[in-house]
C-alpha positions as CSV (number, residue, x, y, z in Angstrom):
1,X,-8.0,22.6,71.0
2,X,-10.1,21.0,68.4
3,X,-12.5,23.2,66.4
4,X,-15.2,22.2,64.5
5,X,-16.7,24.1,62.4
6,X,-19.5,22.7,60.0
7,X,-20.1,25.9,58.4
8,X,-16.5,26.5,57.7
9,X,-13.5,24.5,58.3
10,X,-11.3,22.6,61.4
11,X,-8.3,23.0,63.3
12,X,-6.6,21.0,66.2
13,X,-5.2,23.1,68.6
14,X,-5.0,21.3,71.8
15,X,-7.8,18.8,73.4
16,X,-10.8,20.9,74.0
17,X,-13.2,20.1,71.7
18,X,-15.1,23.2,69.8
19,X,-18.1,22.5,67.3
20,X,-19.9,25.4,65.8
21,X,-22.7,25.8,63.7
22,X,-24.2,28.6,62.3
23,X,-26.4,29.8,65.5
24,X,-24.2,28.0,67.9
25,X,-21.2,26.9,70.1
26,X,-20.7,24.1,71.7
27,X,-17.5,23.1,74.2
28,X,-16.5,19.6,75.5
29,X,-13.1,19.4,77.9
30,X,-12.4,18.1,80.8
31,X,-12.6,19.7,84.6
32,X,-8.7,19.5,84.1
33,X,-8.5,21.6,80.9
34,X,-9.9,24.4,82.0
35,X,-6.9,26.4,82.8
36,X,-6.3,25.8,79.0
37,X,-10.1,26.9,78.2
38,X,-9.3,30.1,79.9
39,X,-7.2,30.9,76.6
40,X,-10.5,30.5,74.1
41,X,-12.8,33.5,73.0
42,X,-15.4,31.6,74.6
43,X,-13.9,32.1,78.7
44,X,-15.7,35.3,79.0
45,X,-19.1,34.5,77.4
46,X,-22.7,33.6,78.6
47,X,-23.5,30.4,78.5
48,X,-25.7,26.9,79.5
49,X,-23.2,24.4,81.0
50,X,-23.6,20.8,81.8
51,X,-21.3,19.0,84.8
52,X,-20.7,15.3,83.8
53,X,-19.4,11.7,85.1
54,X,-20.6,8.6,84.5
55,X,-24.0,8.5,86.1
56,X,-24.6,12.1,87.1
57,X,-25.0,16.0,85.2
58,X,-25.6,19.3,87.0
59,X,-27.0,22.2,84.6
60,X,-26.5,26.1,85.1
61,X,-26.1,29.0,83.4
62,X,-24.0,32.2,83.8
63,X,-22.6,34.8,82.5
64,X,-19.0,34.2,82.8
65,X,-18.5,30.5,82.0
66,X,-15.1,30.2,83.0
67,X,-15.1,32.3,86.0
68,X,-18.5,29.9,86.8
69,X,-17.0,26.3,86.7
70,X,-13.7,27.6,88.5
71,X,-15.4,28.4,91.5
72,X,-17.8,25.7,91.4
73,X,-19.1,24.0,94.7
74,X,-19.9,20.6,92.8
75,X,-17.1,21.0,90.1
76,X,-14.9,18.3,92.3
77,X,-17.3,16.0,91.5
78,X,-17.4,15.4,87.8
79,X,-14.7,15.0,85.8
80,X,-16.1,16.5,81.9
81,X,-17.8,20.0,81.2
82,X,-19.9,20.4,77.7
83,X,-20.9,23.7,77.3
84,X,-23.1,26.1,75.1
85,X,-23.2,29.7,74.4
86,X,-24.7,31.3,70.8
87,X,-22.6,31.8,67.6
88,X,-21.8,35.2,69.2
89,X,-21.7,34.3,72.7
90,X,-24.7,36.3,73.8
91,X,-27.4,34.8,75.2
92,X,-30.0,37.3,77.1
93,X,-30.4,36.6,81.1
94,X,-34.2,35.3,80.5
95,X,-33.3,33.4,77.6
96,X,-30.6,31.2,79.9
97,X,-33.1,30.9,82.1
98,X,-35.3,29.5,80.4
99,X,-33.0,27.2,78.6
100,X,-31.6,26.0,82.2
101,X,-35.6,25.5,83.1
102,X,-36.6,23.4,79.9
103,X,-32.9,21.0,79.7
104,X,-33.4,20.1,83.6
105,X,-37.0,19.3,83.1
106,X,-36.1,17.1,80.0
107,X,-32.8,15.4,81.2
108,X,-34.8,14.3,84.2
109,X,-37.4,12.8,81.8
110,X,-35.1,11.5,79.4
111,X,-31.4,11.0,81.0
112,X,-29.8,7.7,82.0
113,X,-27.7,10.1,84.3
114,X,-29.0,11.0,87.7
115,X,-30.0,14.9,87.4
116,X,-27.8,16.8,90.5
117,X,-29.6,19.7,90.5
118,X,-31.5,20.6,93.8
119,X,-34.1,22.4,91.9
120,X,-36.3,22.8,88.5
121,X,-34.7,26.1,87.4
122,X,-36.1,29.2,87.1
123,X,-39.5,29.5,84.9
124,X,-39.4,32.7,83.5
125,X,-41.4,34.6,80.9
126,X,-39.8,36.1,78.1
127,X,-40.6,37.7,74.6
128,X,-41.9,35.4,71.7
129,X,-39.2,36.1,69.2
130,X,-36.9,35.3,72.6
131,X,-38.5,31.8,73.0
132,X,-38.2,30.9,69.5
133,X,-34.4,31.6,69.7
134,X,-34.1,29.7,72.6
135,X,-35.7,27.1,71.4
136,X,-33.7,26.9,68.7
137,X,-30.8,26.6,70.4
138,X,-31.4,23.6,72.3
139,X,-32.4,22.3,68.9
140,X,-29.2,22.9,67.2
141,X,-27.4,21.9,70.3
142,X,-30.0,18.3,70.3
143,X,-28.3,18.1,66.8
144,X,-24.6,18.5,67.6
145,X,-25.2,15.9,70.5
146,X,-27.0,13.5,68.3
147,X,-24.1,14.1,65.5
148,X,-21.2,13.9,67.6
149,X,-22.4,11.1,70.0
150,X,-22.0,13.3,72.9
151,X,-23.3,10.9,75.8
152,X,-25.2,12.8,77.7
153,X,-29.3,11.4,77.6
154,X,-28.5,7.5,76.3
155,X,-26.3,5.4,76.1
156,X,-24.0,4.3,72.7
157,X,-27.1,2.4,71.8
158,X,-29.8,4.7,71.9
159,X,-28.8,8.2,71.0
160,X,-31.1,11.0,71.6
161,X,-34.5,11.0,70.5
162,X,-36.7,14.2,69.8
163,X,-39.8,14.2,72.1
164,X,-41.5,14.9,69.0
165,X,-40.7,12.1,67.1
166,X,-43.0,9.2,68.8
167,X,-46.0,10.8,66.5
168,X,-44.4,9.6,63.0
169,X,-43.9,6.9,61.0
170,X,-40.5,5.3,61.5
171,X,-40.8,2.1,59.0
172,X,-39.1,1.7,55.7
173,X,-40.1,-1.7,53.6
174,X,-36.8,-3.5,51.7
175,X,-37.4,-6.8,49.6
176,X,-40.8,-7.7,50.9
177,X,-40.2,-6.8,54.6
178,X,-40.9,-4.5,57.1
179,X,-38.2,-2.9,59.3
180,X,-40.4,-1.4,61.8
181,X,-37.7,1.5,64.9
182,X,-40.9,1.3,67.0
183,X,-41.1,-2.6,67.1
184,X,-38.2,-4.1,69.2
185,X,-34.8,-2.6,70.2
186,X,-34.0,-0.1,67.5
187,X,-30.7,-1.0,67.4
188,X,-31.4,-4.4,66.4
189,X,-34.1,-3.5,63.6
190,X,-31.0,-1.3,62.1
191,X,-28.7,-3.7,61.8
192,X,-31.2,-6.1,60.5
193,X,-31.7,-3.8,57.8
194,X,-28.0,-4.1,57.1
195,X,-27.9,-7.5,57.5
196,X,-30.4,-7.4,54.5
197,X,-28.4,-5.1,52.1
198,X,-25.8,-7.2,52.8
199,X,-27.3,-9.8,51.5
200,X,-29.0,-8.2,48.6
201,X,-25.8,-7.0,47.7
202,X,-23.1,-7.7,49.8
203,X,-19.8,-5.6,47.8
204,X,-22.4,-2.4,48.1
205,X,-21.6,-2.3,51.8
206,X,-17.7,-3.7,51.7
207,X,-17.0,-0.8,49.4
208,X,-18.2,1.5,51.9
209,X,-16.1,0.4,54.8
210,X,-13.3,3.0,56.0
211,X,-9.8,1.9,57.1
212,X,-10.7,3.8,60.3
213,X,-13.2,4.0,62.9
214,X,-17.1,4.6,61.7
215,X,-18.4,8.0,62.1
216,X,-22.4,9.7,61.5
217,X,-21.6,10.3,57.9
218,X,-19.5,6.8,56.8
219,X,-21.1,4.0,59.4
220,X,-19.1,1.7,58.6
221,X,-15.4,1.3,59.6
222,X,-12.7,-1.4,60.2
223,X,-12.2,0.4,64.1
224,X,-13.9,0.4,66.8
225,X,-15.3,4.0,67.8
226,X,-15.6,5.9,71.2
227,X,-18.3,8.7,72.5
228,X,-16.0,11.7,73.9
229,X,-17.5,10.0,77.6
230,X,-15.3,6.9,76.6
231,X,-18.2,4.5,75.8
232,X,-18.2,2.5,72.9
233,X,-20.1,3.9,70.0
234,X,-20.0,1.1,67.6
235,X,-21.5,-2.1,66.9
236,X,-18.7,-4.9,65.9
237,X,-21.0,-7.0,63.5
238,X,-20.0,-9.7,61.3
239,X,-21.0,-9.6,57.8
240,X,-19.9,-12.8,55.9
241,X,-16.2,-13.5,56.0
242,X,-16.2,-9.6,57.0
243,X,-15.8,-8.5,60.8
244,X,-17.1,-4.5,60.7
245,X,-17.5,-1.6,62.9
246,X,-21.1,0.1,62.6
247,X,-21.8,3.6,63.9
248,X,-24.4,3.3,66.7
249,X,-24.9,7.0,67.6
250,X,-28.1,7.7,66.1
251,X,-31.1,9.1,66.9
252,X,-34.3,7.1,66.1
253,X,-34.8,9.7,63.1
254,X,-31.3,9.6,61.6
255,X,-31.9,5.7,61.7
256,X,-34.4,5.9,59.8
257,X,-32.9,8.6,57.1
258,X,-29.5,6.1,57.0
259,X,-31.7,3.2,55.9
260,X,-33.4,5.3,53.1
261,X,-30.1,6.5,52.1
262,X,-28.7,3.0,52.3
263,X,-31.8,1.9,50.0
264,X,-31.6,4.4,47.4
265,X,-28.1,4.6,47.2
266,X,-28.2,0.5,46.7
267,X,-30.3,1.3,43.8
268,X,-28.2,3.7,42.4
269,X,-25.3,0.9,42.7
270,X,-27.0,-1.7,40.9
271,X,-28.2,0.3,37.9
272,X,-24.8,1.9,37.5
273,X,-23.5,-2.1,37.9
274,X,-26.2,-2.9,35.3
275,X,-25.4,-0.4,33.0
276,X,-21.4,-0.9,32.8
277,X,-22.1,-4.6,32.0
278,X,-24.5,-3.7,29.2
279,X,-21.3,-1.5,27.8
């Protein structure tokens, strides 16, 4: 099992997947590892799960995970579980509820997967404070999705984007032109941009490339990279005499951040350059 932990450290231990976060818990395996999942502290806990092939999900809730996708009906069906539970694995019965309610009613909005379920969910009412913890949930697990490239609302082009996001400004201007996420395929404005740094300063981005695959933090690699699903979650892209890897998985919003970064780092680069010639 892998374990993740952003907060604190990692571990492999077999080939369940773990990622945690400071309000959160989040489990990817297969329908055949769960014998093995029986074994984690997490077996026994409530949780929101989400069934999985390639172009259908199914999500519950319950409060015995494992003891839930043993016994399954539909479990035949899919072949990969993620799952979700809080940092201490308790999550009250209206809270799950409502969490079930609000991810159908989005994925069916949103997914490029067929939703399975036969019905909405249950709507229930439940205490303020309750809501805002449940909505932070499904926040914190939007951001472990988006980060890891789990492939669960678009494809390894389009990650996830926040419903919220379509109000703000998602442009960024680099030697007198505009690279505008809401104008065209995102995707292509992105590596547009790149194209651009690269030839503003092309040894900026070859000193950033990684012997291995890309990943959210280092986009740019020398491998190709896979989503957990088994789609491919980079861009090969030629860059000069250079054939890279670039790190598709993002969300409009951490496009956007990844070009400012790019810019100001780029900056950075050149007045450091500038500086050690001077000396």
């Amino acid at each position: 099992m892998k374990v993740i932990d952003i907060t604190e450290s990692s571990s492999i231990k077999s080939n369940i997947e773990i990622i945690k976060k400071s309000d959160i818990q989040v489990a990817m395996l297969d329908v055949n590892d769960l014998d093995q999942f029986k074994e984690t502290d997490l077996c026994n806990k409530n949780a929101i799960y989400l069934l999985l092939n390639e172009s259908e999900i199914y999500i519950g809730q319950t409060d015995r995970i494992y003891e839930r996708l043993k016994n399954h009906s539909r479990l035949s069906s899919f072949n990969r579980v993620t799952l979700f539970t809080s940092r201490d694995g308790v999550i009250e019965k209206g809270m799950l509820n409502y969490i079930e309610f609000k991810l159908i009613k989005k994925y069916r909005k949103n997914a490029d997967k067929k939703v399975e379920n036969d019905n909405k969910g249950q709507e229930t009412s439940i205490l303020f404070e309750n809501k805002i913890k449940a909505d932070n949930l499904i926040k914190s697990f939007d951001e472990i999705v988006d980060m890891f490239s789990i492939d669960l609302l678009k494809n390894e082009m389009e990650a996830l984007e926040d419903e919220s996001e379509s109000a703000e400004d998602f442009t960024i201007q680099f030697e007198g032109q505009k690279f505008d996420l809401d104008k065209g395929k995102q995707i292509d404005v992105f590596l547009g941009f790149i194209d651009k740094i690269f030839e503003k300063n092309s040894q900026f981005i070859l000193d950033q490339i990684r012997e291995d695959a890309p990943s959210f933090s280092d986009i740019f690699g020398k491998k190709e990279r896979f989503s957990r699903g088994g789609y491919k979650s980079s861009i090969k892209r030629r860059l000069g005499e250079h054939e890279i890897h670039i790190w598709s998985g993002l969300s409009k919003k951490n496009k956007l951040l990844k070009m400012e970064k790019l810019k100001t780092e780029l900056e950075e680069y050149e007045r450091k350059m500038c500086n050690e010639s001077v000396n």
